[in-house]
C-alpha positions, 0 to 999 in steps of 0.5 A: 500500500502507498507511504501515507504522505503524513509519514513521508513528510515527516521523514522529509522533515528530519532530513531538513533538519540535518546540518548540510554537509551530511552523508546519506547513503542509499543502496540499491536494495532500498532504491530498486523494487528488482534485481539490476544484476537479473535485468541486465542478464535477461537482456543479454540473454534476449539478445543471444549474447549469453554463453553456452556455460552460463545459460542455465544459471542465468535463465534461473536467475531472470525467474527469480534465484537471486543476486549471488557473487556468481551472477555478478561475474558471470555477467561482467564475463560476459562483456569481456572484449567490449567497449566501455562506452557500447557497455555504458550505453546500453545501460543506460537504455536498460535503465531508461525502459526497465530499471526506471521503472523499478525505482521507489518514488518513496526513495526518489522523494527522499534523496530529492530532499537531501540534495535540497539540504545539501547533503552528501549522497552516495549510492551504493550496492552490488551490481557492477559500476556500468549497471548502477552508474544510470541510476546514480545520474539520475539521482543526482548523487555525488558518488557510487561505491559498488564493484568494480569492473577491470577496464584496459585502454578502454576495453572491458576484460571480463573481470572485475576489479576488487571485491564484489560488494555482495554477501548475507549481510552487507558487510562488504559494502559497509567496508567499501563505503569506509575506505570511501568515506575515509572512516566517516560514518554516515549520517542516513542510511536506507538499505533492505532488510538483509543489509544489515551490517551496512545499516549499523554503519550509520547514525540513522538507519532506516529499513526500506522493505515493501512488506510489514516487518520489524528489525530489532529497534532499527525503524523500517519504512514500508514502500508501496510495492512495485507493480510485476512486470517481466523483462519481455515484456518491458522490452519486447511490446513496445517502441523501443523507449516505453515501458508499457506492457504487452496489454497497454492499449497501444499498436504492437511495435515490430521490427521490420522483417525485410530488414531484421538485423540490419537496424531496419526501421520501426512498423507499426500495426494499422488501427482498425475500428472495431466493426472491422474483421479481418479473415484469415487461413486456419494455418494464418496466425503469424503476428508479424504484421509483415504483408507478404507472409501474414494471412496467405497459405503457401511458401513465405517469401525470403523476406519473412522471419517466420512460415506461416503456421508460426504463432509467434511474433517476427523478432 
């Protein structure tokens, strides 16, 4: 259920009333309603570029398993011999049509009152610099203490750089985010329930969970829990850009057929009014919208990317 707002703005009232200068840290297990890590792993594997070996580990951790050391590096492995900047680019697509939309508006308003009051945030967390790096432009944050990625004259290695900052408990990011602050401790800390090693390292903790719990004396600050959607359909069902689902009310958007993997342009389906009926053959029911295969028997042409008893879409 949604954050009453009388609670909200008293939480906005306390950090008004820190002095400027203060550190608020804010992980990405207290900003993010999903896994960044999963979410990078599904889009590699819609895009064919995960590895033979890491295919079954990582079907498992888009449906659900959960962030581990592994799947951090198996993730960095998977850039290995990339450009820093293709990389970075991507994530920020990924972030802008699907983490963007996992961000907690709660939290959102919070780290917006601390950089009014001028305070210091830093973002931490456990996904791989090129991953969170989006999240923290767009929050404005002064720095990002994550895991590092092993970058060579501008080319990834596939290994990452120092430790990975993910465990039962936090305490890796706690040690990270010391040797960041040179021993400082920090003023707000807002992390998950699981982090709390990373919790007693500030003065005013604060568990950000979506569920009603309770831990122990820290206070906890229940967020509206984030509608579900999957990474297929966040990427696959719309124009590139949107985050709307496969049932939003909107013409499907496609690739072209003729011109599939060459970075061909965007076709959309007509819109037909409601009297209109369109027949098809019983061995009709491709929806790849393309007119030379779409609706007629007999052999597709070269430029489909389905035959037509295909039930699935052109992509």
């Amino acid at each position: 259920m949604p954050l009453p707002s009388a609670e909200l703005d008293d939480r906005r009232a306390s950090v008004r009333a820190a002095p400027s200068g203060s550190v608020a840290v804010v992980d990405e297990t207290a900003l993010l309603d999903a896994s960044a890590v999963a979410a990078h792993a599904g889009e590699a594997l819609r895009s064919g570029r995960t590895s033979w070996r890491a295919l079954p580990a990582d079907v498992a951790l888009v449906a659900g398993a959960g962030d581990d050391e592994a799947a951090v590096r198996r993730l960095v492995a998977g850039w290995a011999g990339q450009d820093e900047d293709t990389v970075a680019k991507r994530a920020r697509v990924l972030h802008r049509d699907e983490l963007g939309a996992a961000l907690r508006p709660e939290m959102w308003s919070l780290v917006a009152e601390h950089r009014r009051a001028g305070h210091r945030v830093v973002v931490t967390g456990h996904a791989p610099r090129p991953v969170l790096a989006p999240l923290a432009e767009d929050l404005g944050a002064d720095e990002l203490v994550t895991t590092e990625v092993d970058v060579r004259d501008g080319t990834l290695s596939g290994e990452v750089a120092g430790p990975v900052l993910v465990d039962g408990d936090g305490s890796a990011k706690a040690a990270a985010l010391a040797a960041a602050l040179d021993g400082r401790k920090p003023t707000f800390v807002y992390a998950g329930p699981s982090s709390s090693a990373l919790l007693d390292a500030g003065e005013r903790p604060l568990v950000v969970t979506p569920r009603a719990t309770t831990c122990g004396d820290r206070p906890v600050l229940t967020v509206a829990e984030r509608a579900a959607r999957s990474p297929r359909q966040a990427t696959s069902c719309a124009r590139p850009g949107s985050t709307a689902p496969c049932s939003a009310a909107r013409p499907r958007a496609r690739r072209s057929a003729s011109r599939a993997g060459r970075g061909g342009t965007w076709s959309t389906w007509p819109r037909r009014s409601p009297a209109t009926s369109v027949s098809r053959s019983p061995a009709s029911t491709s929806t790849c919208g393309v007119r030379s295969t779409c609706g007629r028997r007999g052999r597709a042409s070269s430029s489909s990317t389905t035959s037509p008893s295909s039930t699935s879409p052109c992509s």
